[in-house]
BAVEX-304120 format. One record per residue: residue in one letter; y, z, x of N, C-alpha, C in turn. Coordinates in steps of 0.001 Angstrom, whole numbers, padded with zeros to 6 digits, always signed. Atoms other than C-alpha are relative to their C-alpha. Layout:
REM residues N
AYZXYZXYZX/...
//
This chain:
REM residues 389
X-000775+001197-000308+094389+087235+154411+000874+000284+001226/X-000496-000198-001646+096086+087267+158254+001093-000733-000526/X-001810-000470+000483+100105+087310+158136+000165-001483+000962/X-001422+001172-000323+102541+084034+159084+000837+000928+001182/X-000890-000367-001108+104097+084290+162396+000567-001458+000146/X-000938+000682-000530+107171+082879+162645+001370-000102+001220/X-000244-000014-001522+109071+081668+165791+001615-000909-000149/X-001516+001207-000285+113360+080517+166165-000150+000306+001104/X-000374-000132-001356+113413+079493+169269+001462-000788+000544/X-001185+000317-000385+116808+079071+171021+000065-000153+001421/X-000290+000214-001142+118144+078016+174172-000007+001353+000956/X-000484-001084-000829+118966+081880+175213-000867+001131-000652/X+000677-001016+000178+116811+083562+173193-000829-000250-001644/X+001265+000625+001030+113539+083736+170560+000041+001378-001102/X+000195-000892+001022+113750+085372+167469-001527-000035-000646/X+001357+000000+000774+109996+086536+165903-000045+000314-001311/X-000218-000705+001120+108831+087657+162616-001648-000309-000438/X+000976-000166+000654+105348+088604+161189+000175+000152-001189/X+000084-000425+001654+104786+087932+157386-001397+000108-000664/X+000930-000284+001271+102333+088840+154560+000164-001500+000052/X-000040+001157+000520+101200+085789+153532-000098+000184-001201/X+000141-000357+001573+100753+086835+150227+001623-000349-000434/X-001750+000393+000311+104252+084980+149057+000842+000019+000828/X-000533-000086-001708+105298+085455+152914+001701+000539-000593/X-001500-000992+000345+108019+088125+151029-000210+001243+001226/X+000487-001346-000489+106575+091349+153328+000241-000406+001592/X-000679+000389-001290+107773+091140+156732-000671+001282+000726/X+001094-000752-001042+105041+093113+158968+000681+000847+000947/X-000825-000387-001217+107126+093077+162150+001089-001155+000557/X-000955+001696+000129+109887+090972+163513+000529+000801+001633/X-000900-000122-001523+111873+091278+167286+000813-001143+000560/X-000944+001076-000970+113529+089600+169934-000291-000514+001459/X-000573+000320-001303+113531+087784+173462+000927-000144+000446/X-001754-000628-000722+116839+088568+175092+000145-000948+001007/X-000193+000368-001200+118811+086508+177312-001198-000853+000749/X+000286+000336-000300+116591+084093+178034+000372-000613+001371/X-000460+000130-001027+116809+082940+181795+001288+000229+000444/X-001203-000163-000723+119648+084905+182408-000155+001685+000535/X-000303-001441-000347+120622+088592+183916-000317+000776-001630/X+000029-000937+001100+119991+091375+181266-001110-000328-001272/X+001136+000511+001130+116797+090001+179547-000629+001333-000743/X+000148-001004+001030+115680+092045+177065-001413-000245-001349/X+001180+000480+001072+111910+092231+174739+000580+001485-000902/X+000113-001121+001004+111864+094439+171468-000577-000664-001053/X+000487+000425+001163+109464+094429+168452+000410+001832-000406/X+000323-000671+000921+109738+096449+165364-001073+000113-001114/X+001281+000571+001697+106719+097025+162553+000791+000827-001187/X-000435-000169+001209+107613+098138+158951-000559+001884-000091/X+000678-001411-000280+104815+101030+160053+000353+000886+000490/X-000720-000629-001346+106138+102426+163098+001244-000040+000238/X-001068+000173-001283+109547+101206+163886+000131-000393+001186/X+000287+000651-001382+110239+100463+167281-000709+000735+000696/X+001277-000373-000866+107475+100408+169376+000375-000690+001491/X-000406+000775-000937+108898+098029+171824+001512+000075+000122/X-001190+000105-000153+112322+098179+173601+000230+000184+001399/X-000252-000060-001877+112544+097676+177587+001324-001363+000381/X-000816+001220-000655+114625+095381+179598-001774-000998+001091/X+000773+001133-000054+112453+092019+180155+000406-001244+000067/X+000139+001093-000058+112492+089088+181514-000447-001195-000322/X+000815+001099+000408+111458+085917+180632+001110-001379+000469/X-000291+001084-000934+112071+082453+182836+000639-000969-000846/X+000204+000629+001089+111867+080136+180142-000239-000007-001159/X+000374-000652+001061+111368+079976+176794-001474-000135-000488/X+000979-000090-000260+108065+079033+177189-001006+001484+000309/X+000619-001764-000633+107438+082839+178955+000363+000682-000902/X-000260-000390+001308+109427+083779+175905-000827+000352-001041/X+001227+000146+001470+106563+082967+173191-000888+000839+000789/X+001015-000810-000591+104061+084582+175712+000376+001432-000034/X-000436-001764+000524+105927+087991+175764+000269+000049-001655/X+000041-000210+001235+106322+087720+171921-001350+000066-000278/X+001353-000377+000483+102766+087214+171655-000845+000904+000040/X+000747-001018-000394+101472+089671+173729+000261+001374-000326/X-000232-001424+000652+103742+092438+172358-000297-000012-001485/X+000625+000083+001358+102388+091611+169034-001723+000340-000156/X+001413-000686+000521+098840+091946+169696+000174+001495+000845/X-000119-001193-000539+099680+095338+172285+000537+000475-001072/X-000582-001240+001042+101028+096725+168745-001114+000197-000918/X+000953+000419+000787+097448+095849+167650-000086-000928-001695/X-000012+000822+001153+098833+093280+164866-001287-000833-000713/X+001136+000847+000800+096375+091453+163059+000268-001616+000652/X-000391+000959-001118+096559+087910+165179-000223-000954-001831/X-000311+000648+001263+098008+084843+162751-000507-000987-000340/X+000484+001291+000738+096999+082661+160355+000146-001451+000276/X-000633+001262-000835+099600+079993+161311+001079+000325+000271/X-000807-000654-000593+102680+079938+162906+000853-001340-000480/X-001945+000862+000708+106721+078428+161234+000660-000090+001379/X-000929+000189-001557+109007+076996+163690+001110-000591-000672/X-001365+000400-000089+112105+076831+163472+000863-001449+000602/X-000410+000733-000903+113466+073419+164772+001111-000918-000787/X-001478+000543+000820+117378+072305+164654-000378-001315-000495/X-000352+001710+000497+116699+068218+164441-001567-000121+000460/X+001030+000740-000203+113853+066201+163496+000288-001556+000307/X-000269+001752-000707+115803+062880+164429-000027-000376-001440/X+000077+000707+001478+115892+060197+161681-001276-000404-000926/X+001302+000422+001024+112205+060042+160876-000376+001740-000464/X+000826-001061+000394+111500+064114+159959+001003+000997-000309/X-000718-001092+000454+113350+066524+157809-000893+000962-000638/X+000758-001016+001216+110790+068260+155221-000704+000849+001091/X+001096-001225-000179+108465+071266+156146-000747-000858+000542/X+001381+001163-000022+105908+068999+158150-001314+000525+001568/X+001065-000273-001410+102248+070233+160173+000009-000536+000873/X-000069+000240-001928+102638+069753+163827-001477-000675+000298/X+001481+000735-000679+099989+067079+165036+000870-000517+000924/X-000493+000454-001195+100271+064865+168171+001119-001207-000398/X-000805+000757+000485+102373+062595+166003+001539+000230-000160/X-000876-000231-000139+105021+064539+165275+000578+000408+001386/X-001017+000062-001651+105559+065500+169062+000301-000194+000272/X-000506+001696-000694+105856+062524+170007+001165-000168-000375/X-001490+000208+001394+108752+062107+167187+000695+001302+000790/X-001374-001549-000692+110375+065573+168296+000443-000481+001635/X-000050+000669-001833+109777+064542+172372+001510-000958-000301/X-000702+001379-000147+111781+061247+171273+001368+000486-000645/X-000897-000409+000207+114109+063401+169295+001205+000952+000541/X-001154-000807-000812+115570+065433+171845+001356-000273+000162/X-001376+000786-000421+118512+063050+172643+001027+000484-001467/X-000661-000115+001267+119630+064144+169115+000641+001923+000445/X-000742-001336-000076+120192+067918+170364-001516+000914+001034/X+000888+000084-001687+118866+068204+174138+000385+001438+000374/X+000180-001149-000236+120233+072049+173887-001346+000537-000830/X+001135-001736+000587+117488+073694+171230-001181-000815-000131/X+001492+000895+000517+114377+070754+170767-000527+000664+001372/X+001206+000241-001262+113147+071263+174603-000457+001710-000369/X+000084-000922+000552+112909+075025+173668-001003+000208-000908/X+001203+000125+000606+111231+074366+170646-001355+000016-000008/X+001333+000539-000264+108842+072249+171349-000810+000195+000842/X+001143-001228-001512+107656+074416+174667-000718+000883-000794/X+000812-000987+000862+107045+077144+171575-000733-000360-000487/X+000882+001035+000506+104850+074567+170264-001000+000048+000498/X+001021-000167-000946+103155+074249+173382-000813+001379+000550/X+000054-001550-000707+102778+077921+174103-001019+000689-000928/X+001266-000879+000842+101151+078706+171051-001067-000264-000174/X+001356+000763-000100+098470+075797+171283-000732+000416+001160/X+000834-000444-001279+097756+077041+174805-000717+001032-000765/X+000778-001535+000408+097034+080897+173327-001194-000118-001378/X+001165+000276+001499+095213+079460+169693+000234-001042+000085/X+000591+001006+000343+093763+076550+169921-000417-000636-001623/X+000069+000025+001462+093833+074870+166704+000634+000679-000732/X-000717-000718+001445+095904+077337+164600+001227-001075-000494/X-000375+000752+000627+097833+075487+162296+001583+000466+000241/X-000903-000384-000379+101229+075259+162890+000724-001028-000609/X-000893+000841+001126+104404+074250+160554+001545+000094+001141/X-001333+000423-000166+107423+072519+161332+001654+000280-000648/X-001114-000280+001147+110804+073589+159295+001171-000373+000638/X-000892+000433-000595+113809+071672+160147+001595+000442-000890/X-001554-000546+000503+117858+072736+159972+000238-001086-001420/X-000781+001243+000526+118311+069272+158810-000669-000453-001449/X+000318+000298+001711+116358+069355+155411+000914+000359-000924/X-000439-000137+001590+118345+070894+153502+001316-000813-000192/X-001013+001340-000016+121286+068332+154062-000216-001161-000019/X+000156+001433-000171+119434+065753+153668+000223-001131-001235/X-000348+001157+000722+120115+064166+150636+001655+000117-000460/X-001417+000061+000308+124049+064655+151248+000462-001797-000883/X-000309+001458+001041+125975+061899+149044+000387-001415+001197/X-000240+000800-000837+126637+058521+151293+001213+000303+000150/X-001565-000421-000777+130732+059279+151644-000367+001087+000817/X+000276-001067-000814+129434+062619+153207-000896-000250+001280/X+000537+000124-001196+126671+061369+155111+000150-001532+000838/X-000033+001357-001121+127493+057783+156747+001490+000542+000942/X-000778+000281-000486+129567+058006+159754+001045-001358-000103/X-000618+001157+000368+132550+055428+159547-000108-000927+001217/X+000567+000933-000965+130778+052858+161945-000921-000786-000952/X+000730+000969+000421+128945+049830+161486-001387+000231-000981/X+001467-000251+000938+125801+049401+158627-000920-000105+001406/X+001285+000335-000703+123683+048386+161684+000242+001058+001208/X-000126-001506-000585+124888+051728+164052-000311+000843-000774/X+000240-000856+000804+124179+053400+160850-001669-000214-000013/X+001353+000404+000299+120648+051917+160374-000979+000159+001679/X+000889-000042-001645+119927+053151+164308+000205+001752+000050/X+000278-001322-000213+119799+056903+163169+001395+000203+000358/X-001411-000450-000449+123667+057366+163836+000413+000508-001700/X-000202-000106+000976+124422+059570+160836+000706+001581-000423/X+000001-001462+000200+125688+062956+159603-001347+000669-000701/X+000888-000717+000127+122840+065275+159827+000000+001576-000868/X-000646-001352+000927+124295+069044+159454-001733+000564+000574/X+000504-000718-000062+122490+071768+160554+000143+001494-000778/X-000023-001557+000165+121974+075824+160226-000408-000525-001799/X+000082+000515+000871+120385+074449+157426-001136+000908-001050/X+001115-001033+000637+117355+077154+156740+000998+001539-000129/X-000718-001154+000127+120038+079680+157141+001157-000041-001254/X-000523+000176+000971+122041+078101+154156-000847-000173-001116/X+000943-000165+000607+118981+077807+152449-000514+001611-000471/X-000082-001858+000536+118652+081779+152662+000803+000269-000731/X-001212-000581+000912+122103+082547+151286-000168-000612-001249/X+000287+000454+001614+120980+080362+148145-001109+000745-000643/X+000910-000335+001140+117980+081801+147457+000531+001830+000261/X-000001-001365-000236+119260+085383+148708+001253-000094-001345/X-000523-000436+001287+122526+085436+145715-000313-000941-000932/X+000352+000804+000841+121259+082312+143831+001342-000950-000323/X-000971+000767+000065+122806+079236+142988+001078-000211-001113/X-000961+000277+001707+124185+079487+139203+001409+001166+000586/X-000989-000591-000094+126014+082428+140962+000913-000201+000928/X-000911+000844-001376+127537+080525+144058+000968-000821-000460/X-000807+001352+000452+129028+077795+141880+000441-000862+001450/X-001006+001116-001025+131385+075698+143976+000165+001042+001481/X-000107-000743-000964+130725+077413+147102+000227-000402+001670/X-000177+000484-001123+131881+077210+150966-000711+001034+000837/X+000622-001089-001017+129137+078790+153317+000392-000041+001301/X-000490-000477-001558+130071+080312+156546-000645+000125+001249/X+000757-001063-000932+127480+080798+159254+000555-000631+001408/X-000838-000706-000832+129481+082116+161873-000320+000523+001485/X+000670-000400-001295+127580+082329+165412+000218-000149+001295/X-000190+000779-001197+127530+081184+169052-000066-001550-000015/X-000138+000719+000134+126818+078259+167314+000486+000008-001707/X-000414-000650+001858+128880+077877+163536+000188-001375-000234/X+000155+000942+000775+128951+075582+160933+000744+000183-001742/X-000132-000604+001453+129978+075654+157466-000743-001164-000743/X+000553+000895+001156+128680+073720+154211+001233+000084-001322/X-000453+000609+001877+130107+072343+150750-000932+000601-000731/X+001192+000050+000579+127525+073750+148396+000416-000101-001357/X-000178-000109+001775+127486+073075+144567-001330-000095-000732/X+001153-000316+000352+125082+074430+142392-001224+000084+001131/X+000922-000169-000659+122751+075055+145167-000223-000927+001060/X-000191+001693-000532+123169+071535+146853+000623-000039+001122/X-000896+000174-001090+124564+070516+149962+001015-000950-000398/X-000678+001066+000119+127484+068455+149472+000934-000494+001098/X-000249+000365-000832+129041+068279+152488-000320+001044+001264/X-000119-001082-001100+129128+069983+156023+000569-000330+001578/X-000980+000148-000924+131002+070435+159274-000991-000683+001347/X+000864+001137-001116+128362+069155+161876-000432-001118-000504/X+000143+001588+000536+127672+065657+161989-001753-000359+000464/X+001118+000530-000208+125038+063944+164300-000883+001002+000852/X+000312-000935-000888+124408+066613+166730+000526+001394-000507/X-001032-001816-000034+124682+070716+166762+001438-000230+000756/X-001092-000194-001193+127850+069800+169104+000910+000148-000930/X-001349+000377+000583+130270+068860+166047+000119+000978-000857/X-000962-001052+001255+132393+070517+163725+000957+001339+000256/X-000740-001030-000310+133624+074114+163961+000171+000317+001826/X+000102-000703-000702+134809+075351+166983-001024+000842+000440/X+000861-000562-000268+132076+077474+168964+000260+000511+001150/X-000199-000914-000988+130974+079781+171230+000361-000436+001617/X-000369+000823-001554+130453+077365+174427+000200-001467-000440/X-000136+000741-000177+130526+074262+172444+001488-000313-000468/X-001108+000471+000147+133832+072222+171807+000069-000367-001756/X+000256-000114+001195+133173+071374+167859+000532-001597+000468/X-000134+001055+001069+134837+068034+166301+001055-000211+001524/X-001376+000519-000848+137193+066036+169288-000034-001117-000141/X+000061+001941-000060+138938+062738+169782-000888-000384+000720/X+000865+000153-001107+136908+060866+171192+000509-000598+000889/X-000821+000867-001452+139100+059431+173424+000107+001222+000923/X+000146-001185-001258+138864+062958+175182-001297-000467+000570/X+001031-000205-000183+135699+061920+176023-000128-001515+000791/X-001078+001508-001142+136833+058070+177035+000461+000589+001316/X-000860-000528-000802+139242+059610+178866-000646+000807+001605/X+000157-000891-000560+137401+061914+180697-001422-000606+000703/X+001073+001050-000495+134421+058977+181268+000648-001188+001057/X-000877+001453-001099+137304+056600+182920+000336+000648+001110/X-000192-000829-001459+138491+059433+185141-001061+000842+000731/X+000513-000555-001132+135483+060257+187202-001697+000714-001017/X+001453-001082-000009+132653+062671+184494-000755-001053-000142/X+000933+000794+000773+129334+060847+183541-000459+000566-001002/X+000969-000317+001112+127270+061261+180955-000176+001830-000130/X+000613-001475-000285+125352+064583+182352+001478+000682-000037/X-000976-001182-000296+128931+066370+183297+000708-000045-001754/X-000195+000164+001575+129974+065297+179273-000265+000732-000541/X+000603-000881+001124+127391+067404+177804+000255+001638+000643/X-000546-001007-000431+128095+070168+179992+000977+000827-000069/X-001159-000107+000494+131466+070369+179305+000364+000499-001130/X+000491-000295+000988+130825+070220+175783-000275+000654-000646/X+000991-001133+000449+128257+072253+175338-000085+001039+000341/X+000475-001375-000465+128167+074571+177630+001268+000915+000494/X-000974-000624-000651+131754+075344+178925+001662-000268-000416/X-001028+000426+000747+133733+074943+175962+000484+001017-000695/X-000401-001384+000904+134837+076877+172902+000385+001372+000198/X-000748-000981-000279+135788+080667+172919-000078+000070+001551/X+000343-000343-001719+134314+080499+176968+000987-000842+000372/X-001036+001025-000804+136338+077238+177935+001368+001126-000439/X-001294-000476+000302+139506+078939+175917+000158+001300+000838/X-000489-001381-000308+139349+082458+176926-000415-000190+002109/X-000246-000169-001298+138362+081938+180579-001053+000691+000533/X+000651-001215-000334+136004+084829+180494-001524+000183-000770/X+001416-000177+000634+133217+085072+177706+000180-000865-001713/X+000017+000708+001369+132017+083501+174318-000316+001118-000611/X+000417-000961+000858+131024+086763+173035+001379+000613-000890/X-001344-000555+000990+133487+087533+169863+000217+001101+000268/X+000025-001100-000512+133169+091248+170531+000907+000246+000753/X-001022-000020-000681+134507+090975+173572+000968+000199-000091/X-000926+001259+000274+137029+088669+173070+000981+001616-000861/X-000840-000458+000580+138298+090986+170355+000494+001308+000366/X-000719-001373-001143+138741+094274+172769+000638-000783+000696/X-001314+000112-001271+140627+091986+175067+001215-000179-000643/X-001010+000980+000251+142811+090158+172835+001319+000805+000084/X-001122-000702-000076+145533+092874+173064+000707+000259+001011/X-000436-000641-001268+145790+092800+176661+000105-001306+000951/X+000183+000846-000540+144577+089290+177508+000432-001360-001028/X-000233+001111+000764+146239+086382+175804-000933-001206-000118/X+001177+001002+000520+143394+083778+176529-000690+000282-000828/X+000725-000477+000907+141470+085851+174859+000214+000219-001409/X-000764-000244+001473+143815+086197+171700+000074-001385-000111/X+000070+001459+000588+143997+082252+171673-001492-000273-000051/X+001395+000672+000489+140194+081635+171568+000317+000421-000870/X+000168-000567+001515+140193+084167+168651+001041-000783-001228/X-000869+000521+001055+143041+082497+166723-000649-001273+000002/X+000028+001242+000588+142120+079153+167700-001342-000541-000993/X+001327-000504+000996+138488+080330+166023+000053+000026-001480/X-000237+000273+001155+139850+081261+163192+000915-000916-000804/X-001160+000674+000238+142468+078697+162668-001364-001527-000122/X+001221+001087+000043+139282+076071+163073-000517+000249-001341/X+000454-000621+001119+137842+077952+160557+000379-000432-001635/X-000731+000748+001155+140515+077429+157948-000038-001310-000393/X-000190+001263+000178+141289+074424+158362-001592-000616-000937/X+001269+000653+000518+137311+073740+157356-000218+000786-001203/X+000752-000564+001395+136936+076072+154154+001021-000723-000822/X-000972+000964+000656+140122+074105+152927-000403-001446-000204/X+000241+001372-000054+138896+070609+153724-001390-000322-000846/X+001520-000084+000989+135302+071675+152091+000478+000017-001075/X-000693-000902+001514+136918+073274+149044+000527-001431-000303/X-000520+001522+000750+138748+069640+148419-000933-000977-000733/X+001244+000758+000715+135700+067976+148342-000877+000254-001100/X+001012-000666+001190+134120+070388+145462+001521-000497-000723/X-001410-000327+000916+137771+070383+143938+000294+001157-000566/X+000240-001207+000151+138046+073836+143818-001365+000921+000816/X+000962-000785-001041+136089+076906+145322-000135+001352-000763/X+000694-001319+000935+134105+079859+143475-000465+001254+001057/X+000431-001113-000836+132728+081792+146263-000018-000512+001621/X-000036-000225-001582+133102+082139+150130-000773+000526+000485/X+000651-000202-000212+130489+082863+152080+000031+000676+001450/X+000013+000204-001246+130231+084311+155387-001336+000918+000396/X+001084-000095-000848+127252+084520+157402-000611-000271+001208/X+000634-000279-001696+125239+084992+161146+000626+000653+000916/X+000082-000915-001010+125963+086774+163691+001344+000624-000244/X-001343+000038+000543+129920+086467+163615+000523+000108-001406/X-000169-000329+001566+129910+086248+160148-000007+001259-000577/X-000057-000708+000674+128320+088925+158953+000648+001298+000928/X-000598-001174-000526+129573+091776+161929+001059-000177+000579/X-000923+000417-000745+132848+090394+163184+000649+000356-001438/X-000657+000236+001064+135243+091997+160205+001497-000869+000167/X-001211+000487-000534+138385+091411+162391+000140-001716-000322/X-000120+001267+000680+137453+087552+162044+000305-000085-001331/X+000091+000147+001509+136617+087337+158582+001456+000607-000773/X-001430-000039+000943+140045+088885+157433+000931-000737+000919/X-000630+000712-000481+141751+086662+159728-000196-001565-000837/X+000000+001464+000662+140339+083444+158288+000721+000483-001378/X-000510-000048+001706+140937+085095+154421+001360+000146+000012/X-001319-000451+000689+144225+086224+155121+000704-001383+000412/X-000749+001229+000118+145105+082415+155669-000141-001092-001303/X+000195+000901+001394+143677+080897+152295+000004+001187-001232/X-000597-000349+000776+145615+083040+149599+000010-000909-000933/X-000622+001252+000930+146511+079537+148146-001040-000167-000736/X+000902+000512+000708+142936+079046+147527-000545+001366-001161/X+000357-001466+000384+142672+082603+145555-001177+000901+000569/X+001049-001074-000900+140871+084184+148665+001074+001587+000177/X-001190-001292-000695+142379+087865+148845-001727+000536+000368/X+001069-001092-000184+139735+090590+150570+001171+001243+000079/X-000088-000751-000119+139837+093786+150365-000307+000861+001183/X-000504-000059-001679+140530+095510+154146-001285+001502-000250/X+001490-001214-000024+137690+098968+153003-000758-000515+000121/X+001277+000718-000212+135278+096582+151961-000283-000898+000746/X+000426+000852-001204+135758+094197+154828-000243+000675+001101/X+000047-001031-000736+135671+097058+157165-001290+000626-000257/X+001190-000627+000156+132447+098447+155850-000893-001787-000532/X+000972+001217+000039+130625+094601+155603-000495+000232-001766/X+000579-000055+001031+130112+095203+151847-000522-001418-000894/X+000738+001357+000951+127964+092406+149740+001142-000647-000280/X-000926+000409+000319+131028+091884+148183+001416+000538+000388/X-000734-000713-000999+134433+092188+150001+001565-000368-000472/X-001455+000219+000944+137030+090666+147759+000489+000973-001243/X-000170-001186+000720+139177+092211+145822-000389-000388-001694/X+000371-000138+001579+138162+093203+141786+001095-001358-000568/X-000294+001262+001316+139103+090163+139330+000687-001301+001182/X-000312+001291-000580+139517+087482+142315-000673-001251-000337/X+000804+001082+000522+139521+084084+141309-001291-000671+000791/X+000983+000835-001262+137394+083243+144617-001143+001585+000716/X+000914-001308-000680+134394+085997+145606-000155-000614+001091/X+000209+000199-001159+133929+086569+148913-000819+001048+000472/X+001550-000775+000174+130547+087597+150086-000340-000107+001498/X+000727-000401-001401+128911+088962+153324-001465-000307-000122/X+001538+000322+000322+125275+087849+153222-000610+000104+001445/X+000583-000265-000925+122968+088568+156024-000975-001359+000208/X+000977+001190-000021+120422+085598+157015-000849+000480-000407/X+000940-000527-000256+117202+085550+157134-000994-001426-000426/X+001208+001458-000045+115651+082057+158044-001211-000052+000625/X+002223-000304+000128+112237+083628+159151-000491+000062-001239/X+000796-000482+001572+111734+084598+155651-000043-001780-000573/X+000058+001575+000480+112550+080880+154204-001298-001202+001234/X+000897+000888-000578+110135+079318+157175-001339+000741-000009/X+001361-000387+000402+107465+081810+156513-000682-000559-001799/X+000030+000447+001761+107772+080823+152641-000736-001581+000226/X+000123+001438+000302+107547+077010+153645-001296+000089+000987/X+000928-000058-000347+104930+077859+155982-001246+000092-000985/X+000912-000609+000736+102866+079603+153658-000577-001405-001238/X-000001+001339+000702+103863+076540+150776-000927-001095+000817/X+000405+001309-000649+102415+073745+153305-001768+000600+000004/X+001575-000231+000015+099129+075778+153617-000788-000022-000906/X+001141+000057+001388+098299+075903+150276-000203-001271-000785/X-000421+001513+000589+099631+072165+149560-001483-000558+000460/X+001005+000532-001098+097070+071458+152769-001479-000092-000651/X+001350-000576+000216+094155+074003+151644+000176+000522-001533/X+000146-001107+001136+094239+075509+148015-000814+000401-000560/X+000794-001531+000562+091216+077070+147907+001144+001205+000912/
//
């Protein structure tokens, strides 16, 4: 049986991952494209066999050239070439959330969905194209952020605008949605209870979860809203945005702004990379106000979640920032005491599973992702729905 290759593709860079299809639990090989069209590009694969076999500095233009160097260092490791191939994609727009096979139908639908989140679909859907160029015909699955929020409750998901702006796809969506989908099936849901997930990245988000469920979450219609971020701006008036349409930007300089030259980068002056940020902050005060105003965003949202469950059982933090940024993570906890968050400063210091302290009313948990594994799973699921011989 030939292994599930799955593909996140991002604006800056393409995460891979070869699975067993056999329950697509066995994870073959997995890597990275680096820095997509920028300075310091970077390819690396690992196999389960070997280790790293791959690790140079590499370019790649687009993310288009992206999927082509993932492919080709996959068969140069002599992989077994794939069955079908999972894709990762943030928004399916208002007609496509579930797990769904890529025909010329849905393109069309994704194409038309860009306007919904015009940083990570064009990306995508090039990986789309990239892999139909190299296999013709191989079957290829869709897996969207936005399923697993999709049957939030109507107070959670209608924006407070008109029924007939609502009935034109204007709605809370919510992403990082296969990556909250991991942390459920990675500690399970009877043991999450009333839980507030964290994932913590260049782009972050949190969720409401109960019993396993989405019940609310901090992005709305677009990846742009909610938490604070790395370049984007999160949740603003919108009269900043009035404001800033009467005096002179358009449209295009809007999303730019926004998106690209906002959050810890707009604040600090210098970089969105937390890391950084947190060697300067002792020397460079912009840099100590992104980080506060990071985690101070932060709060404010595991508090405002936590209302909506009425209470809070476990804390979650996860992706990039999440799980290796400890300095964050005891910054947000050491502001919700009230809610019975204490951590423990060893085990937040060593990233342990669990990082709170013994008999807290609120666990607080480090969880690692791992939304290749959940889109190889739904991959694998759609093939046998498709074919079950």
């Amino acid at each position: 049986m030939s292994p599930i290759l799955v593909l996140n593709s991002g604006s800056s860079s393409l995460k891979f991952a070869l699975f067993d299809r056999a329950g697509a639990a066995s994870r073959i090989a997995w890597g990275a494209v680096e820095a997509i069209a920028r300075d310091g590009g970077r390819l690396w694969l690992r196999t389960a066999a070997d280790g790293v076999v791959i690790d140079r500095a590499q370019a790649a233009a687009d993310p288009a050239a992206a999927i082509d160097l993932a492919l080709a260092a996959l068969a140069s490791a002599r992989l077994a070439a794939p069955e079908a191939v999972g894709h990762r994609l943030v928004h399916g727009g208002p007609l496509h959330h579930a797990p769904t096979r890529v025909d010329a139908a849905l393109l069309a639908a994704l194409r038309d969905a860009v306007v919904f989140a015009p940083i990570h679909l064009p990306a995508a859907v090039a990986g789309i194209a990239a892999v139909s160029a190299r296999f013709p015909g191989l079957p290829q699955v869709a897996c969207f952020d936005t399923d697993f929020h999709h049957a939030l409750p109507e107070v959670a998901r209608r924006l407070p605008m008109s029924r007939a702006i609502d009935a034109r796809g204007l709605r809370r969506y919510g992403f990082h949605g296969l990556s909250y989908e991991s942390v459920v099936d990675s500690v399970g849901a009877a043991q999450l209870g009333r839980a507030v997930i964290a994932h913590l990245g260049n782009g972050a988000s949190m969720a409401a979860v109960v019993d396993g469920v989405s019940h609310d979450t901090t992005m709305g219609l677009t990846p742009t809203g909610g938490l604070m971020m790395g370049t984007r701006t999160g949740d603003l008036d919108p009269g900043v945005l009035l404001h800033l349409l009467r005096t002179g930007e358009d449209a295009g300089s809007l999303e730019r702004i926004v998106d690209h030259e906002s959050g810890l980068l707009g604040v600090s002056g210098r970089t969105a990379d937390v890391k950084a940020l947190l060697a300067l902050r002792g020397s460079d005060r912009d840099a100590a106000l992104a980080i506060d105003m990071f985690c101070h965003h932060a709060c404010k949202a595991v508090g405002a979640l936590t209302a909506t469950m009425g209470g809070i059982d476990t804390l979650v933090f996860t992706g990039g920032i999440g799980e290796h940024a400890a300095a964050v993570r005891a910054q947000i906890c050491g502001s919700l005491a009230h809610l019975g968050i204490a951590v423990d400063a060893a085990r937040n210091a060593a990233a342990d599973a669990i990082i709170s302290v013994d008999r807290s009313p609120c666990t607080v948990r480090v969880v690692p992702t791992d939304e290749e594994r959940i889109i190889a799973r739904h991959t694998a699921r759609l093939l046998e729905a498709l074919d079950p011989s």
